[in-house]
N, C-alpha and C positions, 0 to 999 in steps of 0.2 A: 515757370508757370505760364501756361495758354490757352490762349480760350479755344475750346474744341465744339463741332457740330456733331455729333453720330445722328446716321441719317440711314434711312434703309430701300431699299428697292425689293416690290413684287413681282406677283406677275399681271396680266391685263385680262382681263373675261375673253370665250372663247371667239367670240364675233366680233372684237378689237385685235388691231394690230400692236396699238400701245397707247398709254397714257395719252387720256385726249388731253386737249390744249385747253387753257382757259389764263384769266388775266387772277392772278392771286390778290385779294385785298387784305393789308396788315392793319388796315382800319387808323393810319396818319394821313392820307389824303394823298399818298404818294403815287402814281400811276405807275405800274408794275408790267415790266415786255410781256407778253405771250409765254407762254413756257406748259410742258406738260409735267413734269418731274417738279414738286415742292420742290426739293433741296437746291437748285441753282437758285432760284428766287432767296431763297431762306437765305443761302452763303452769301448771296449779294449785299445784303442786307446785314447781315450780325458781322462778314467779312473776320470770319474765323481764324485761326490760327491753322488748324488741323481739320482736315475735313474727313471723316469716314465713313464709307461708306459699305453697308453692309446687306449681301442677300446671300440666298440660297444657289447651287447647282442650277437651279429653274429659277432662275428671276431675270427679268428683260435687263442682264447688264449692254447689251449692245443698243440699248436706248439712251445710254450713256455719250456712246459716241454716234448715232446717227440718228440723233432727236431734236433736242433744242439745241447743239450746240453745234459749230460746224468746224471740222479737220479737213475740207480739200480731200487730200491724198495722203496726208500723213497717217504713218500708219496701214496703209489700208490692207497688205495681207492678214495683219494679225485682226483687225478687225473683221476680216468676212471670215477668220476662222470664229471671231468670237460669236457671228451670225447663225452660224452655223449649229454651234456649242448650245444657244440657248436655244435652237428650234428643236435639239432631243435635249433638252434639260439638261446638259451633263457639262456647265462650266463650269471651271477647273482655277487654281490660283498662278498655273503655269500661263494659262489662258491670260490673263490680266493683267499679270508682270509687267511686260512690253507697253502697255496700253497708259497704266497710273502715267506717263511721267506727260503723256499728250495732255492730260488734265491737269498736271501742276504748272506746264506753262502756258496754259490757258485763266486756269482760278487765278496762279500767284500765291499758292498758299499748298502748306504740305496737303499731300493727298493718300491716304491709304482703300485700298481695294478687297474688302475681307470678306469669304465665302463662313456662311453660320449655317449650323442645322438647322431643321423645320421647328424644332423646341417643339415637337408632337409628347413628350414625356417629361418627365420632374428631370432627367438626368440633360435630356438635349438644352431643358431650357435652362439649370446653371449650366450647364458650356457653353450658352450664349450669353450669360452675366458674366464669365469670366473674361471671354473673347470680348466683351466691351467692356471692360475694367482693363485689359491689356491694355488698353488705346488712353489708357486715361493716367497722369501723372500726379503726383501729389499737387493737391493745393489748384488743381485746374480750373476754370469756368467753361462748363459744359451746357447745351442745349443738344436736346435729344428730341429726334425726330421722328416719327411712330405714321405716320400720314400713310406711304406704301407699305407697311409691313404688313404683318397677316391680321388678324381681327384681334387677335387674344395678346399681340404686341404691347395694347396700349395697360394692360395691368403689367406686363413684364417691364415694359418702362418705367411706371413708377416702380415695382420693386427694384430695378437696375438704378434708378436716382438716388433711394435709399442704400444702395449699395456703395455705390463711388461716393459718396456722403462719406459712410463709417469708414469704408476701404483705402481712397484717397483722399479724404480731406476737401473734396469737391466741393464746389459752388456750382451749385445747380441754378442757371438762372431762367430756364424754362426750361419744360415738357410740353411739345409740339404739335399739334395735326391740323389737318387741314383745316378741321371746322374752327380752330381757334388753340388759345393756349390752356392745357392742363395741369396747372403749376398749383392752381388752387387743389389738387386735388392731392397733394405731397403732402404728408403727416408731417409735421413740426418736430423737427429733431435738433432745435437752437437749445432744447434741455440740457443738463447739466449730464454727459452720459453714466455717469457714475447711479444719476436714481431712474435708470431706465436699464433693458435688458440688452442694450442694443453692444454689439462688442468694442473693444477699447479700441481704438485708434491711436497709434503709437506714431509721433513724427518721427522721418528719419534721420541721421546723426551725417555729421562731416566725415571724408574718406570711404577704408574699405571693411573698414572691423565692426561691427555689433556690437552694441553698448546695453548691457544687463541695467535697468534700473529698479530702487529701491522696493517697486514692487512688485518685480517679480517678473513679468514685462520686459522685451529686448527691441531698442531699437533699430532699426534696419539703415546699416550703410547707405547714403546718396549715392557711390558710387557702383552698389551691387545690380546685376538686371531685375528688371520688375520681379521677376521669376521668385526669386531670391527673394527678395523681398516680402511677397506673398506666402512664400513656405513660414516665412519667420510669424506674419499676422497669423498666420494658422494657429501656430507654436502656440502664441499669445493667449488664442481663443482656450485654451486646452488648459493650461498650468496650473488651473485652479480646483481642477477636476480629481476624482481620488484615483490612484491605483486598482483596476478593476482587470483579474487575469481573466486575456481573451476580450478584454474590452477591445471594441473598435476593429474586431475580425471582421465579425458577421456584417457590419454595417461600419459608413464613416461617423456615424452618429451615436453617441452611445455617451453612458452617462458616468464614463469613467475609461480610463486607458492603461493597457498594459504597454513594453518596451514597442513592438512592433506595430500592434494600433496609434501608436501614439509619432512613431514616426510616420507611419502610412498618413494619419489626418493629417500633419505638414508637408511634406509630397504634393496630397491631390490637394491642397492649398494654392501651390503655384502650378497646378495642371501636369502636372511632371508622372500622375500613376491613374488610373481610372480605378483601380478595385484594390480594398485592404490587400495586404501580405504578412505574411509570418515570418518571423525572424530569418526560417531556411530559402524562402520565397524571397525576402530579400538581397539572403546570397549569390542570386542570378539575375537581377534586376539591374537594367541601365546597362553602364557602362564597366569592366575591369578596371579595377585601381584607384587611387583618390583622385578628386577632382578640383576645380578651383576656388568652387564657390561650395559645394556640398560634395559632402562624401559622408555615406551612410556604411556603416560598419556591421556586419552579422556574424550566426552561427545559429549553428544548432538550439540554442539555449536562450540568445539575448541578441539584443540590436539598439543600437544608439547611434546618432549624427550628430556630425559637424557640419556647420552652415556660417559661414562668415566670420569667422572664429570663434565661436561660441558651440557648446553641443545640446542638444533636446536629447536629455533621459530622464529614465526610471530609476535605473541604480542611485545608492548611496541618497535617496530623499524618506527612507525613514517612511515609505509604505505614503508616500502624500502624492502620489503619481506623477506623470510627467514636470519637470521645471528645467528650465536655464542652468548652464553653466559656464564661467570662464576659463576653469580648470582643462583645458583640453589631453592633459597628461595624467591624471589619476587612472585611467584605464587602457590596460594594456591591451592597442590596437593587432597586436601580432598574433594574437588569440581568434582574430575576425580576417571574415574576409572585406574587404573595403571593393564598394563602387559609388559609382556619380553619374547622373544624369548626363547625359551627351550636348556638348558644351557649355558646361556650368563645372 
């Protein structure tokens, strides 16, 4: 468990060069250095565990290292490529690489460097709820920062709080901007989830196996990657849904699931597929052969996976749609072709 900051960088209006300067007040009487960028103040201050920081291709990351804070010489080829990078928009995570580790021994605390979409769309903006649910582990204390991101940031924030809420287990102990803190503005999810709509949160188990519980529900290995992990909360969202053939082709949404749809919604659970597939669609997806943590099985006719020892199917449920199994042997995989995601 650790307490994490996600924090985001823009860019600056056309007659700026970057973020002006001003003295931040947290309103305890504390005098606060100069700084252009919230987030060095903010990390000084909460002295985070994990610091992330998040912008676009086009966001002033090389205000990072030649703003408030001073590197000398260290560094400095990869930095004038990074100068360079943001004056045609087009930084990159190769870009970056080199650069995170000048900031971890500066802050003293982990530091990650993540490039997000614009979230111009319903689709960009979950890829940027999942890409900050990555960064986040069960049971964390997170503050999220919303002050440089785009304008429409500060509702995706709180939907993102609500998320690492149900998803990880999160303690959310602010939502952040500059004009002050947005924490009043989180809906109250201390409710009992069972009389609300919100999805189950299933903590996860000791070792590497998946543990099926009594209702129906699989909990996800401590030691599986988040990845893993997430395909499996998918699973979860889903079990209780009927068997509907062609459910969950047309869309990930849908109000019932056949064998393929039902694998595909666990998939793009852990970001592992962006658009449903069919059973035959399956049988060219990823990688050749089984994998370590998932291997999804197809054919022509049907499609089921194994994820942590456990499988998410259709078959042998008596027409009640997707559910959990420990039986990983009742169906004969030599029938299927088997793949896996590329390192999983």
């Amino acid at each position: 468990m650790s307490s994490v900051l996600l924090t985001f960088l823009g860019r600056v209006p056309k007659d700026q060069q970057s973020y002006r300067v001003t003295r931040y007040d947290f309103g305890d009487g504390q005098t606060q250095e100069l700084a252009a960028f919230f987030g060095w103040p903010l990390q000084q201050r909460l002295h985070a565990e994990r610091l992330v920081i998040m912008g676009t291709t086009g966001s002033r990351w090389d205000h990072l290292f030649e703003g408030d804070l001073s590197f000398g010489n260290a560094g400095d080829e990869a930095r004038l490529a990074l100068v360079e990078a943001c004056e045609e928009m087009a930084v990159t995570t190769a870009l970056l690489a080199p650069l995170a580790p000048l900031l971890v021994q500066r802050l003293g605390c982990e530091v990650r460097l993540e490039i997000i979409p614009y979230a111009h769309d319903p689709a960009e903006q979950v890829a940027l709820l999942r890409i900050m649910a990555a960064h986040v582990e069960a049971g964390d204390r997170v503050h999220l920062d919303v002050t440089h991101g785009f304008r429409h940031l500060p509702m995706l924030g709180i939907l993102s709080a609500l998320h690492l809420r149900i998803a990880r287990q999160a303690k959310i102990d602010a939502l952040e901007a500059k004009a002050g803190n947005l924490e009043d503005s989180l809906p109250d999810l201390t409710m009992d989830p069972a009389s609300s709509s919100a999805p189950r949160a299933v903590p996860p188990v000791a070792g590497s196996v998946a543990v099926i519980n009594s209702d129906g529900t699989a909990s996800p290995p401590a030691d599986a990657p988040q990845a893993v992990k997430d395909v499996i909360a998918a699973g979860n969202a889903i079990i209780d849904l009927p068997y509907v053939w062609g459910g969950g082709h047309g869309s990930f949404e849908s109000s019932g699931y056949d064998c393929s749809g039902s694998v595909s919604y666990a998939l793009h659970g852990g970001g592992l597929i962006s658009s449903p597939l069919d059973s035959t669609g399956l049988t060219t997806w990823g990688e050749p052969g089984e994998g370590n943590w998932i291997t999804v099985y197809g054919n022509s006719g049907h499609a089921f996976m194994h994820v942590a020892g456990i499988s998410l199917d259709t078959s042998g449920t008596g027409g009640s749609g997707p559910s959990w199994s420990s039986d990983l042997g009742w169906e004969d995989t030599s029938a299927f072709v088997a793949r896996h995601p590329s390192g999983l």
